[in-house]
N, CA, C, O and CB atoms as a CASP TS submission, in Angstrom:
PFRMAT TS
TARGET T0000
AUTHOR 0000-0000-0000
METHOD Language model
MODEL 1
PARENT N/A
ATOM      1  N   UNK     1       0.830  -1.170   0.000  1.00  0.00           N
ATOM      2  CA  UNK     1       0.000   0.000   0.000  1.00  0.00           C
ATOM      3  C   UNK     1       0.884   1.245   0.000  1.00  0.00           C
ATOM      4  O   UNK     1       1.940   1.437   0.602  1.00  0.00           O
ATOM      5  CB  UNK     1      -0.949  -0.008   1.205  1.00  0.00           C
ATOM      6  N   UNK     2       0.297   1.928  -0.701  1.00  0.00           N
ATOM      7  CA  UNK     2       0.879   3.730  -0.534  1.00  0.00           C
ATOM      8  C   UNK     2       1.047   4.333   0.733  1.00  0.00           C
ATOM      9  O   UNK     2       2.138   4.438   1.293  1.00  0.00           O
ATOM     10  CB  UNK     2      -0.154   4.842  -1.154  1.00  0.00           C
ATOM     11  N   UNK     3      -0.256   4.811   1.280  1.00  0.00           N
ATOM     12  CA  UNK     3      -0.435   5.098   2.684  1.00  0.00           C
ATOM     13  C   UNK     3       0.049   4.349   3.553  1.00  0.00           C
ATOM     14  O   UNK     3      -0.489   3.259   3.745  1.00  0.00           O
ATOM     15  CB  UNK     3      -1.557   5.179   3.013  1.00  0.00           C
ATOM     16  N   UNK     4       0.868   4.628   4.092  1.00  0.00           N
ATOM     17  CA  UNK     4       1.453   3.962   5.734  1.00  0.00           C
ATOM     18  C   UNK     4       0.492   3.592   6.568  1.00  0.00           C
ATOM     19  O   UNK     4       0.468   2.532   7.195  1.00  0.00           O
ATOM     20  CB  UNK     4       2.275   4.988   6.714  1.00  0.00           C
ATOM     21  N   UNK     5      -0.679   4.837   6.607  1.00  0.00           N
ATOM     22  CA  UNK     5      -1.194   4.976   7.344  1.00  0.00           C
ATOM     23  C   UNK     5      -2.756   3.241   7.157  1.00  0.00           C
ATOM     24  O   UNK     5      -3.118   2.520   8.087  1.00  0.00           O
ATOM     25  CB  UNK     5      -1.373   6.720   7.218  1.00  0.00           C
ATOM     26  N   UNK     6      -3.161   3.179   5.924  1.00  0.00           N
ATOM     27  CA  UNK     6      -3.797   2.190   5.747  1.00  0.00           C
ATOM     28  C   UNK     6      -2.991   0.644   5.434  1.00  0.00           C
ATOM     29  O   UNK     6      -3.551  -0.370   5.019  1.00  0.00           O
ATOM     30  CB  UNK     6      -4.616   2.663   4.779  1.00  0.00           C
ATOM     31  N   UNK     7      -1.559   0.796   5.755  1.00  0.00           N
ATOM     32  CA  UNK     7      -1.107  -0.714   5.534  1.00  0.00           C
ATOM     33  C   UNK     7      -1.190  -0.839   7.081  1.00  0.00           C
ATOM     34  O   UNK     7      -1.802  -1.811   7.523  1.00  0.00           O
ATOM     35  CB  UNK     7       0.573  -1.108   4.679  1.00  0.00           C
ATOM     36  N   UNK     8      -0.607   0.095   7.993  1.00  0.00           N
ATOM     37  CA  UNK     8      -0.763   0.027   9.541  1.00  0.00           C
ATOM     38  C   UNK     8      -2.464  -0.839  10.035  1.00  0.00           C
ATOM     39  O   UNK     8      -2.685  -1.894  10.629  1.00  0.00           O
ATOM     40  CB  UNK     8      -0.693   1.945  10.143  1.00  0.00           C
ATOM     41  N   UNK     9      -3.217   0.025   9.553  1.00  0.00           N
ATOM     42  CA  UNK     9      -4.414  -0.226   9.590  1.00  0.00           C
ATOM     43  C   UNK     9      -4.753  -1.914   9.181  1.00  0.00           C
ATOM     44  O   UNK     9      -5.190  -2.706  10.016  1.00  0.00           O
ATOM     45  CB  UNK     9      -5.007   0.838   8.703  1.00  0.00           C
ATOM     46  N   UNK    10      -4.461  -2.282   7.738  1.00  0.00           N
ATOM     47  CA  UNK    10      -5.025  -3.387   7.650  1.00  0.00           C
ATOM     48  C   UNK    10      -4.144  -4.440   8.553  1.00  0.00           C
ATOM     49  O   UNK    10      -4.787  -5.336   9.101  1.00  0.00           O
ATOM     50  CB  UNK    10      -5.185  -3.697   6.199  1.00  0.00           C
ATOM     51  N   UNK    11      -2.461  -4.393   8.787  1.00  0.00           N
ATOM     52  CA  UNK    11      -1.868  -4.849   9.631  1.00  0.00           C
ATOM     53  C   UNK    11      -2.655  -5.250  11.232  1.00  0.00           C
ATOM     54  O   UNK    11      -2.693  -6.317  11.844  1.00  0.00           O
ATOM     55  CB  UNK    11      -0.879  -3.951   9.592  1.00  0.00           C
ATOM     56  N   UNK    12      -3.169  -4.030  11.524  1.00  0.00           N
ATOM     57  CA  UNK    12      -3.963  -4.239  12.759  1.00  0.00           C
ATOM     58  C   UNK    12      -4.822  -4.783  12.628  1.00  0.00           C
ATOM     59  O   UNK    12      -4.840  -5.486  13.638  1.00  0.00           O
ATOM     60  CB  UNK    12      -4.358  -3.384  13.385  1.00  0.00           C
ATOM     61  N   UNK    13      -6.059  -5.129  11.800  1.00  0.00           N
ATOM     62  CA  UNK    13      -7.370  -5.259  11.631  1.00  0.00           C
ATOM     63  C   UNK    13      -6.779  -7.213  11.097  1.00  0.00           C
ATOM     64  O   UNK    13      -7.468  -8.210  11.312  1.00  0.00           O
ATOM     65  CB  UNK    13      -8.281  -3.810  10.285  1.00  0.00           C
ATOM     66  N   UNK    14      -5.500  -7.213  10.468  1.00  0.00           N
ATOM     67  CA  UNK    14      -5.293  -8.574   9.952  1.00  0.00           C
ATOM     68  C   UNK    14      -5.056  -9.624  11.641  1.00  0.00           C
ATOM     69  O   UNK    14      -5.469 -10.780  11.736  1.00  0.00           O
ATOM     70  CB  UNK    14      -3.648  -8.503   8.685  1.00  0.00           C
ATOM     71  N   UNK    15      -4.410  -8.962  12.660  1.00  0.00           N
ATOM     72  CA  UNK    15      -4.047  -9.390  13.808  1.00  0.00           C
ATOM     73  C   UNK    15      -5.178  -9.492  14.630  1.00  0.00           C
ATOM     74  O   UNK    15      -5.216 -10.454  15.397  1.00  0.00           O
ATOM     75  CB  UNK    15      -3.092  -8.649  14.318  1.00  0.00           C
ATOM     76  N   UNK    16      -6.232  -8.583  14.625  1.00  0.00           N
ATOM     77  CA  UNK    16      -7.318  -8.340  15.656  1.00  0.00           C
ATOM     78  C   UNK    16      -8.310  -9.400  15.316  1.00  0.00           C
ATOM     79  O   UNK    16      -8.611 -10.317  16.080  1.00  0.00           O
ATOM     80  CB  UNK    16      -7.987  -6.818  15.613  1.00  0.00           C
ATOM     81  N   UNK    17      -8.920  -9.171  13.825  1.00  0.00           N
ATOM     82  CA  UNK    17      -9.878 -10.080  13.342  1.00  0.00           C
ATOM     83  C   UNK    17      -9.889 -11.609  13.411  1.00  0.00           C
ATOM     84  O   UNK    17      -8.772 -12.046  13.689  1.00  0.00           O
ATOM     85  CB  UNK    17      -9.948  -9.812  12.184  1.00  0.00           C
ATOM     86  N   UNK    18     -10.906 -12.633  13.225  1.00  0.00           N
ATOM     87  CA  UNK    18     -10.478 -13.911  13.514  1.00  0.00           C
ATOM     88  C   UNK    18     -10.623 -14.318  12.158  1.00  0.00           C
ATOM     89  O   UNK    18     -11.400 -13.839  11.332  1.00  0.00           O
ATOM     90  CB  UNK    18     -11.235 -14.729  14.620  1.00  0.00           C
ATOM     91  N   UNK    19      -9.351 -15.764  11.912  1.00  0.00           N
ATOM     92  CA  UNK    19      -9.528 -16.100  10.753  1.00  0.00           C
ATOM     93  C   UNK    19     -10.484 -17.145  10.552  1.00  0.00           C
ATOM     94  O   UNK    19     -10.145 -18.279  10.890  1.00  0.00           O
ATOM     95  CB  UNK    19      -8.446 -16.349  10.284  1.00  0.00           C
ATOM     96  N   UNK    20     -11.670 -16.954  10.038  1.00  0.00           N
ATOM     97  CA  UNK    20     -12.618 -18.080   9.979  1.00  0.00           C
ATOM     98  C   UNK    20     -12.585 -19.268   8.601  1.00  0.00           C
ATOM     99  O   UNK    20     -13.543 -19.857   8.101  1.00  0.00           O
ATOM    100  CB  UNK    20     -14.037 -17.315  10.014  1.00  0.00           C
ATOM    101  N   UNK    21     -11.243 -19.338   8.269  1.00  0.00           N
ATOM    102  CA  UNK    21     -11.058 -19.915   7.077  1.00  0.00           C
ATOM    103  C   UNK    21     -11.142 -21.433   7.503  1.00  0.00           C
ATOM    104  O   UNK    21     -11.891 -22.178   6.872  1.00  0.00           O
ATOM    105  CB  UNK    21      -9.711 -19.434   6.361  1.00  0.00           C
ATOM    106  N   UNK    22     -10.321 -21.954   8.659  1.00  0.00           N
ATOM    107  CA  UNK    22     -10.594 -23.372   9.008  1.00  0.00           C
ATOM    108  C   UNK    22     -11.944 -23.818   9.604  1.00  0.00           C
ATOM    109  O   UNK    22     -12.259 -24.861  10.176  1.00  0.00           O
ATOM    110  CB  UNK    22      -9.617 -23.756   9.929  1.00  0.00           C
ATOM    111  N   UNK    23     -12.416 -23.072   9.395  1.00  0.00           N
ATOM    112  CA  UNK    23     -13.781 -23.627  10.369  1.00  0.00           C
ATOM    113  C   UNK    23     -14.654 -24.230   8.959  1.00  0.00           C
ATOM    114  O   UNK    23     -15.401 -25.202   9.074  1.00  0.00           O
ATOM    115  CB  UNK    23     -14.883 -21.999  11.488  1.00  0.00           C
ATOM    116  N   UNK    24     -14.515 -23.745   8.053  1.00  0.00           N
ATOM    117  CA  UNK    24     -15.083 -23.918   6.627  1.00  0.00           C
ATOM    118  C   UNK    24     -14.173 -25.025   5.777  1.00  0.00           C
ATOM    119  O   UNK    24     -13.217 -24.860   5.019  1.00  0.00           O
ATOM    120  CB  UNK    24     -15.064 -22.382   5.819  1.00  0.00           C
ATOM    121  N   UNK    25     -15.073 -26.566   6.347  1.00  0.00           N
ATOM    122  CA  UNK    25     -14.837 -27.802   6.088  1.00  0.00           C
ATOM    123  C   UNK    25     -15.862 -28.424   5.028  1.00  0.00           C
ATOM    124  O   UNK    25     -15.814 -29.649   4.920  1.00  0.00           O
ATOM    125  CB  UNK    25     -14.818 -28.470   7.338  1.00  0.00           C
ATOM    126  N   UNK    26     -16.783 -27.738   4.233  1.00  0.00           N
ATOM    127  CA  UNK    26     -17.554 -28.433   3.339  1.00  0.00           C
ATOM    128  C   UNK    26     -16.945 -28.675   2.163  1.00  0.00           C
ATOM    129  O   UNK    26     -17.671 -29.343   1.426  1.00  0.00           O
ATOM    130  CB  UNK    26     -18.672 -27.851   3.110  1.00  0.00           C
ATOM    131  N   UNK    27     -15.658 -28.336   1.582  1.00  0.00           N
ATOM    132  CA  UNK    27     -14.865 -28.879   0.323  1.00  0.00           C
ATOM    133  C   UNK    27     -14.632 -30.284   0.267  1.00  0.00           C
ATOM    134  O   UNK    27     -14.950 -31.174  -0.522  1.00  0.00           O
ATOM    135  CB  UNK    27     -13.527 -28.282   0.212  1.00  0.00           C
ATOM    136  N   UNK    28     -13.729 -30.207   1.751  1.00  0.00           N
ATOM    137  CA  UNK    28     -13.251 -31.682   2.503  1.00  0.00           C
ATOM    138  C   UNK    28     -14.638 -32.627   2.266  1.00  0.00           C
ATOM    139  O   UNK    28     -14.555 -33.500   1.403  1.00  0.00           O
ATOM    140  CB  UNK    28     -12.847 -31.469   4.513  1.00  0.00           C
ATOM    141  N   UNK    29     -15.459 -32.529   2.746  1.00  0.00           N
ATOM    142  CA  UNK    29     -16.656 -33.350   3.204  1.00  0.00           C
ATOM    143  C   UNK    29     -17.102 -33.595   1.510  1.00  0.00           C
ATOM    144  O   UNK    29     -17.180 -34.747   1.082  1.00  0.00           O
ATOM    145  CB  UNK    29     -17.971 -32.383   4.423  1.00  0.00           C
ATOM    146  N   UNK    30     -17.377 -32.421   0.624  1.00  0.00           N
ATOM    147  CA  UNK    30     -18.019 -32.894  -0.528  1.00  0.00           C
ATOM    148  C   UNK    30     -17.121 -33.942  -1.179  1.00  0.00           C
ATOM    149  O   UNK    30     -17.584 -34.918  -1.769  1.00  0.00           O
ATOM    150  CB  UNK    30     -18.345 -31.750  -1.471  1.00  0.00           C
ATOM    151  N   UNK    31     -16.115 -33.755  -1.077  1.00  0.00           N
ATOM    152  CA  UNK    31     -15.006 -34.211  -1.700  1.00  0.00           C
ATOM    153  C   UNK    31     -14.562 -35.869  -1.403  1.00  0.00           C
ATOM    154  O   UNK    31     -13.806 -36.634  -2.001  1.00  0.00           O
ATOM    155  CB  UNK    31     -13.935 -33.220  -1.261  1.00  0.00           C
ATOM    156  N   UNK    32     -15.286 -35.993  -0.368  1.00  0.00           N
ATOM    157  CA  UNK    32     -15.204 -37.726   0.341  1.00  0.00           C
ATOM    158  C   UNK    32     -13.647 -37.660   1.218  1.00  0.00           C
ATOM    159  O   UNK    32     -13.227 -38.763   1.568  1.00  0.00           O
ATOM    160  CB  UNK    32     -15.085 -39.348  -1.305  1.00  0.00           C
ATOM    161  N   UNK    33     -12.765 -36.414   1.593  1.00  0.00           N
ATOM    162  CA  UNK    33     -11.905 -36.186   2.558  1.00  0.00           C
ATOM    163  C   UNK    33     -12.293 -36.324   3.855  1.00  0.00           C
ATOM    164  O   UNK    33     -13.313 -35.735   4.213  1.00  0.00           O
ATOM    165  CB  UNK    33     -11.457 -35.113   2.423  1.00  0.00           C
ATOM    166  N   UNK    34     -11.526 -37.154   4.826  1.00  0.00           N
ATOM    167  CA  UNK    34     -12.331 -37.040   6.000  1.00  0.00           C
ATOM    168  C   UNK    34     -11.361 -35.900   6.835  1.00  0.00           C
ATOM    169  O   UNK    34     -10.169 -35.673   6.630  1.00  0.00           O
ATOM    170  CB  UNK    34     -12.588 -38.647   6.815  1.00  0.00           C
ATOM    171  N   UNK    35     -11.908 -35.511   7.448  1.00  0.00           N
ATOM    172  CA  UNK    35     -11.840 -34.691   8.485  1.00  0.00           C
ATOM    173  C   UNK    35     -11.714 -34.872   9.832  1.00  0.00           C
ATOM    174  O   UNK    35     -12.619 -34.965  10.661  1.00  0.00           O
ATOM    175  CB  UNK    35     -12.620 -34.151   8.414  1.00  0.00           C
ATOM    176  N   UNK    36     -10.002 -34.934  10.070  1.00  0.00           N
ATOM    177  CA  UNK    36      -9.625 -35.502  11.561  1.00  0.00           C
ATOM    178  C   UNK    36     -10.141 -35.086  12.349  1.00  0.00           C
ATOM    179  O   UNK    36     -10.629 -33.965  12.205  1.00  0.00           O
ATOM    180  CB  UNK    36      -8.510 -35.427  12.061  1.00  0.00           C
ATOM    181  N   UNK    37     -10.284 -35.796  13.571  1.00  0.00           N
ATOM    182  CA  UNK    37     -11.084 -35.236  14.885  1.00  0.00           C
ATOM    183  C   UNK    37      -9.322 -33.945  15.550  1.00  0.00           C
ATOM    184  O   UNK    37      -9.434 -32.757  15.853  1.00  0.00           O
ATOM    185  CB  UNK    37     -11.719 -37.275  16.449  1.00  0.00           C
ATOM    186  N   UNK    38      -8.337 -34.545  15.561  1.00  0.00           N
ATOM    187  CA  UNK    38      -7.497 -33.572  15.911  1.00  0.00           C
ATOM    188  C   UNK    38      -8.056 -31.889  15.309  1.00  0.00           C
ATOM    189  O   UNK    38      -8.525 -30.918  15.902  1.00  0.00           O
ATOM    190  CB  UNK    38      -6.033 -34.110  15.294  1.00  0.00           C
ATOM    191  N   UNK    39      -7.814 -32.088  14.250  1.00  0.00           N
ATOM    192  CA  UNK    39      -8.406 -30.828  12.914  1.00  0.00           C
ATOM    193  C   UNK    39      -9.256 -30.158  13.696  1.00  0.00           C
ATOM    194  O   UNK    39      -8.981 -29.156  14.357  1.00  0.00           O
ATOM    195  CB  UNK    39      -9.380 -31.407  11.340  1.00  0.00           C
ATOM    196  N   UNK    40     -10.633 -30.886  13.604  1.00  0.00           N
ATOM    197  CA  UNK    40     -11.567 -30.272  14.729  1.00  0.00           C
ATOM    198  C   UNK    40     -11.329 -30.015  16.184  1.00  0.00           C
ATOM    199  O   UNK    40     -12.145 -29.275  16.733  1.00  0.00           O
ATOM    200  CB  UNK    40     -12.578 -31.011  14.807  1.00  0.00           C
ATOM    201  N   UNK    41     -10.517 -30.417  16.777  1.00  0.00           N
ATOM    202  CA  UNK    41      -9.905 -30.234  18.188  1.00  0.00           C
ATOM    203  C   UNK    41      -9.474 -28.794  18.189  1.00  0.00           C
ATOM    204  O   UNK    41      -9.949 -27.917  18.910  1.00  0.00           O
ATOM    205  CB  UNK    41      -8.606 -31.263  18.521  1.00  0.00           C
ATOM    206  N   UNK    42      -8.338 -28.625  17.130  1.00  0.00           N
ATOM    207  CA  UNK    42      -7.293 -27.558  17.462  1.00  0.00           C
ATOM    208  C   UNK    42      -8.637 -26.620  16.671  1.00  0.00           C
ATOM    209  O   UNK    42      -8.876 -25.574  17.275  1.00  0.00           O
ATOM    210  CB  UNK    42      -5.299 -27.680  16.671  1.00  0.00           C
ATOM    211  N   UNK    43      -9.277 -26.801  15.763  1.00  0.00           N
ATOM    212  CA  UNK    43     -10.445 -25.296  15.132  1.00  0.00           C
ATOM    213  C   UNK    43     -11.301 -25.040  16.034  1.00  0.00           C
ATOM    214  O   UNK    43     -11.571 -23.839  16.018  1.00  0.00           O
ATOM    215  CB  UNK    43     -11.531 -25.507  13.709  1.00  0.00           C
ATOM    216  N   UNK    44     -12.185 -25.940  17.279  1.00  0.00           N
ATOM    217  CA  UNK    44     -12.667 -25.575  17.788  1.00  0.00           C
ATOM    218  C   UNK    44     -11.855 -24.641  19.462  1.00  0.00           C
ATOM    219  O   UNK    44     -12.296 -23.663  20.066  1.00  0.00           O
ATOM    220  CB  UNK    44     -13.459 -26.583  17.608  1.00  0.00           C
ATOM    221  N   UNK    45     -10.736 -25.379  19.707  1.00  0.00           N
ATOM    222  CA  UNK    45      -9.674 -24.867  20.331  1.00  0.00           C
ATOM    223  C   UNK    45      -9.969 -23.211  20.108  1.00  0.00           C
ATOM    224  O   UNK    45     -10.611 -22.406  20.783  1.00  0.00           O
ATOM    225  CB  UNK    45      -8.241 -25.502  19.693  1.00  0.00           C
ATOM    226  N   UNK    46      -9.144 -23.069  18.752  1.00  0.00           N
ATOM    227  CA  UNK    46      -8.901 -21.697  18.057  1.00  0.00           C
ATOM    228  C   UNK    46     -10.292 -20.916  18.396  1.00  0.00           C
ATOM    229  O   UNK    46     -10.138 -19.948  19.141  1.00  0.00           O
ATOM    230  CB  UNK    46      -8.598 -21.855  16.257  1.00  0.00           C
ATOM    231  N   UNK    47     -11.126 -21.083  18.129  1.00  0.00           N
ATOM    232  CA  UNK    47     -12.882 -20.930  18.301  1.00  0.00           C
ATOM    233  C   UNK    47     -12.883 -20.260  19.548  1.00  0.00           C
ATOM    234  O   UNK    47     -13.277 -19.102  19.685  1.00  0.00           O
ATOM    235  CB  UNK    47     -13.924 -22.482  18.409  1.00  0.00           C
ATOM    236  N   UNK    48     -12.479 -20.924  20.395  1.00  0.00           N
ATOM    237  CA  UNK    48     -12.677 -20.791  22.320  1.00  0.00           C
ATOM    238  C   UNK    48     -12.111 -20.126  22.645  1.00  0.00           C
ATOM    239  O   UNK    48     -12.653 -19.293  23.372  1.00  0.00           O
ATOM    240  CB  UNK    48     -12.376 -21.747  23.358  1.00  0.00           C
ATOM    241  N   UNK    49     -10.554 -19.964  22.362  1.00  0.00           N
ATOM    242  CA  UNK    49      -9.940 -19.263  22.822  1.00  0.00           C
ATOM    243  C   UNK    49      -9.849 -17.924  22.186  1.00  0.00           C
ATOM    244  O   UNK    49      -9.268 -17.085  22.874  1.00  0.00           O
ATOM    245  CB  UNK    49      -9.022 -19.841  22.986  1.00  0.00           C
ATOM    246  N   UNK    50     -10.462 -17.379  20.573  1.00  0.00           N
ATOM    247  CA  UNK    50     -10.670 -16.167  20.034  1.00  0.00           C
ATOM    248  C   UNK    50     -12.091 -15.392  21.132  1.00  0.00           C
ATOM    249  O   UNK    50     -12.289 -14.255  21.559  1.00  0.00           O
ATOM    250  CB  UNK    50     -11.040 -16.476  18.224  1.00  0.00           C
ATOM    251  N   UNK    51     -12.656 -16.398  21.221  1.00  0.00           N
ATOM    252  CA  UNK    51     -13.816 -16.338  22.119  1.00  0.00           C
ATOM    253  C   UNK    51     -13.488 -15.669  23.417  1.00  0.00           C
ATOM    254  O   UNK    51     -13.675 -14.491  23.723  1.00  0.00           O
ATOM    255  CB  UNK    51     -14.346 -17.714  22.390  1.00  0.00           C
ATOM    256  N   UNK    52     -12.960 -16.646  24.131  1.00  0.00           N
ATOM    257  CA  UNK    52     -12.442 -15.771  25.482  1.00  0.00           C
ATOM    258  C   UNK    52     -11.962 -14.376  25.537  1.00  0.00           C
ATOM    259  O   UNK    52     -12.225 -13.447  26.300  1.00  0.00           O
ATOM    260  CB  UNK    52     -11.338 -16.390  26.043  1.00  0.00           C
ATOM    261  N   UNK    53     -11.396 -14.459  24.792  1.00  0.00           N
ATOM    262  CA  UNK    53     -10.143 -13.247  25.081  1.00  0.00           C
ATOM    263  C   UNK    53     -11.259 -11.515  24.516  1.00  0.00           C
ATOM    264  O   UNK    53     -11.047 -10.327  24.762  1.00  0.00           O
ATOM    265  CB  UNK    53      -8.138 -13.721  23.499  1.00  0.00           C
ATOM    266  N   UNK    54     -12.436 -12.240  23.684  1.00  0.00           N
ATOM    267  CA  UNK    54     -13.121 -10.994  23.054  1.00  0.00           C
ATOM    268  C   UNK    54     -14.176 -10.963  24.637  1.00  0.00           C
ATOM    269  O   UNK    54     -14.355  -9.854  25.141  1.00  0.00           O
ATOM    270  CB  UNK    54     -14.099 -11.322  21.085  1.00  0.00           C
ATOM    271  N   UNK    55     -14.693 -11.970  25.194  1.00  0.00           N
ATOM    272  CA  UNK    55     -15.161 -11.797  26.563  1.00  0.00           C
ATOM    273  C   UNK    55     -14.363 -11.158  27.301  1.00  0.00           C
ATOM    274  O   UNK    55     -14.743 -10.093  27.786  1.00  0.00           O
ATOM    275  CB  UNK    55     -15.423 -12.882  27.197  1.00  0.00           C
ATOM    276  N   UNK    56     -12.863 -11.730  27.605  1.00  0.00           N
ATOM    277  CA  UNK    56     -11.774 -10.758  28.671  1.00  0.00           C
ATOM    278  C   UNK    56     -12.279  -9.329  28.432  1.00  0.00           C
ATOM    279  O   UNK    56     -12.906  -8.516  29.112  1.00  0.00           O
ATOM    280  CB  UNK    56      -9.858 -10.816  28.212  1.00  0.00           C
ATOM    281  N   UNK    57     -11.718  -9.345  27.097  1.00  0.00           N
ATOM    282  CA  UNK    57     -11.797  -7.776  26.338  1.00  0.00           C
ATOM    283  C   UNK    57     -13.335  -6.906  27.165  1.00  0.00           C
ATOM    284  O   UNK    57     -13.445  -5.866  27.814  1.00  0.00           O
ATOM    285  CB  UNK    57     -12.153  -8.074  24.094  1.00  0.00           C
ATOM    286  N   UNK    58     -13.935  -7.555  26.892  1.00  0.00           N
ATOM    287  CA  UNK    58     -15.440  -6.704  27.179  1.00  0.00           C
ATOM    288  C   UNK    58     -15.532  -6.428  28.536  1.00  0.00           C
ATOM    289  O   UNK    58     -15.927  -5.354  28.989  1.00  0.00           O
ATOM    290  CB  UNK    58     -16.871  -7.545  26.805  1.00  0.00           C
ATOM    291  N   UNK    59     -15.184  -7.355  29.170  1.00  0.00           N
ATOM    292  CA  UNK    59     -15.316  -7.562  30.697  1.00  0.00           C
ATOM    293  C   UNK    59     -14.398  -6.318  31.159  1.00  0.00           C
ATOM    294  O   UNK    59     -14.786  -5.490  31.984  1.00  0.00           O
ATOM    295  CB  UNK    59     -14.725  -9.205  31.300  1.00  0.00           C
ATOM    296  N   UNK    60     -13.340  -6.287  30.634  1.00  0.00           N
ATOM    297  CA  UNK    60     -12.305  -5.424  30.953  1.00  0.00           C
ATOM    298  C   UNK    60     -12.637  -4.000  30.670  1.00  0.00           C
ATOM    299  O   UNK    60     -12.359  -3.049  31.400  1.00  0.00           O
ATOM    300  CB  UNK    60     -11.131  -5.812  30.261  1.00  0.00           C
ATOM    301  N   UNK    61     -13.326  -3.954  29.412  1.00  0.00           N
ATOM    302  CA  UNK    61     -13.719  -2.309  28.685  1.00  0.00           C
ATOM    303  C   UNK    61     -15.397  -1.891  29.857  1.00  0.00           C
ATOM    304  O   UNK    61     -15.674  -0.706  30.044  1.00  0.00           O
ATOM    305  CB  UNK    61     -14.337  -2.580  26.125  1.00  0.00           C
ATOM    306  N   UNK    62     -16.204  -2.905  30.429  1.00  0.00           N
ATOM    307  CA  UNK    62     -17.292  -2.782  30.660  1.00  0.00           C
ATOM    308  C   UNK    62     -17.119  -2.195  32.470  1.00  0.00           C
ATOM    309  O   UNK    62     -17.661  -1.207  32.966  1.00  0.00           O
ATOM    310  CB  UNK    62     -18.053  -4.200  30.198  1.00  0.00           C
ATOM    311  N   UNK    63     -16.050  -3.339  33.246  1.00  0.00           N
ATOM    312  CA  UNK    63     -16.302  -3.048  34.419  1.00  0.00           C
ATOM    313  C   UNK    63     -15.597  -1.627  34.661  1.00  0.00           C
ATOM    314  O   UNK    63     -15.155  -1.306  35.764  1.00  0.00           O
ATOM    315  CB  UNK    63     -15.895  -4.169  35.282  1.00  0.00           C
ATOM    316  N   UNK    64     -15.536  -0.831  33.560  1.00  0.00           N
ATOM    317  CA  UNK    64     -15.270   0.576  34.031  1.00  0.00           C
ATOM    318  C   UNK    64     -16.210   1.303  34.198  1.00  0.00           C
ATOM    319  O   UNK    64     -16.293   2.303  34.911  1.00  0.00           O
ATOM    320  CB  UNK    64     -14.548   1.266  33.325  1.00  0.00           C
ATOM    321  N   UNK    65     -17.264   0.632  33.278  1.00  0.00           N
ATOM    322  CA  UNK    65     -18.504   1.754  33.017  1.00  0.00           C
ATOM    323  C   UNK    65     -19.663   1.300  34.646  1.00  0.00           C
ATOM    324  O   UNK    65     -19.776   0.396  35.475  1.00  0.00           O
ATOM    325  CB  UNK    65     -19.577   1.282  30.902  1.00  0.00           C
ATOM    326  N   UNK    66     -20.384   2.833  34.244  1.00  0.00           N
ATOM    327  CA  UNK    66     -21.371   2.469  35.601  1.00  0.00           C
ATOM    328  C   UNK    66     -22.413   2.804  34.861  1.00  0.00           C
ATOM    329  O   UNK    66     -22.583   3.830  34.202  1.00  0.00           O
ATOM    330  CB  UNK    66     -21.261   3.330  37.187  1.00  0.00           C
ATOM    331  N   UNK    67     -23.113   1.874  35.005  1.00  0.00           N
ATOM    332  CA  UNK    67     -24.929   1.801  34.150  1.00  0.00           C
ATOM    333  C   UNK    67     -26.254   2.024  35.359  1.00  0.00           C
ATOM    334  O   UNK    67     -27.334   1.473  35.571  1.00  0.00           O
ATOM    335  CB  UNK    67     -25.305  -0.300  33.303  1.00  0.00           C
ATOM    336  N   UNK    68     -25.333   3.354  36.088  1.00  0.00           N
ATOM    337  CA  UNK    68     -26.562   3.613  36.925  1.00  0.00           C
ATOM    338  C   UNK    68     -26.797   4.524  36.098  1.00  0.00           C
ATOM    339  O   UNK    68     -27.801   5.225  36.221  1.00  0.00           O
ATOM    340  CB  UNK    68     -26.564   3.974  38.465  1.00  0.00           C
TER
END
């Protein structure tokens, strides 16, 4: 990119965002590939733990606020 300022940007947004590319197993399946249970271990793994950390996150941004 030209702008510094938008390669910074997608840099960040490439690190922050989750990659939902392994979770998308219907090629494998049409295809008569089976699909290790490990495979599914470590994607749903990945799943949980993108999960948590966006809960940490909230928990962390929220118990500042006061919703009286």
């Amino acid at each position: 990119m030209k702008s510094a300022a938008a390669a910074w940007l997608g840099k960040a947004l490439y690190y922050a965002l989750p990659n939902l590319a392994p979770f998308d197993v219907k090629a494998a399946v049409v295809h008569g590939q089976p699909v290790s249970a490990a495979y599914v271990g470590l994607t749903a793994g990945y799943g949980l733990l993108y999960a948590g950390a966006m809960v940490a996150l909230a928990i962390l941004v929220f118990s500042r606020r006061d919703f009286k």
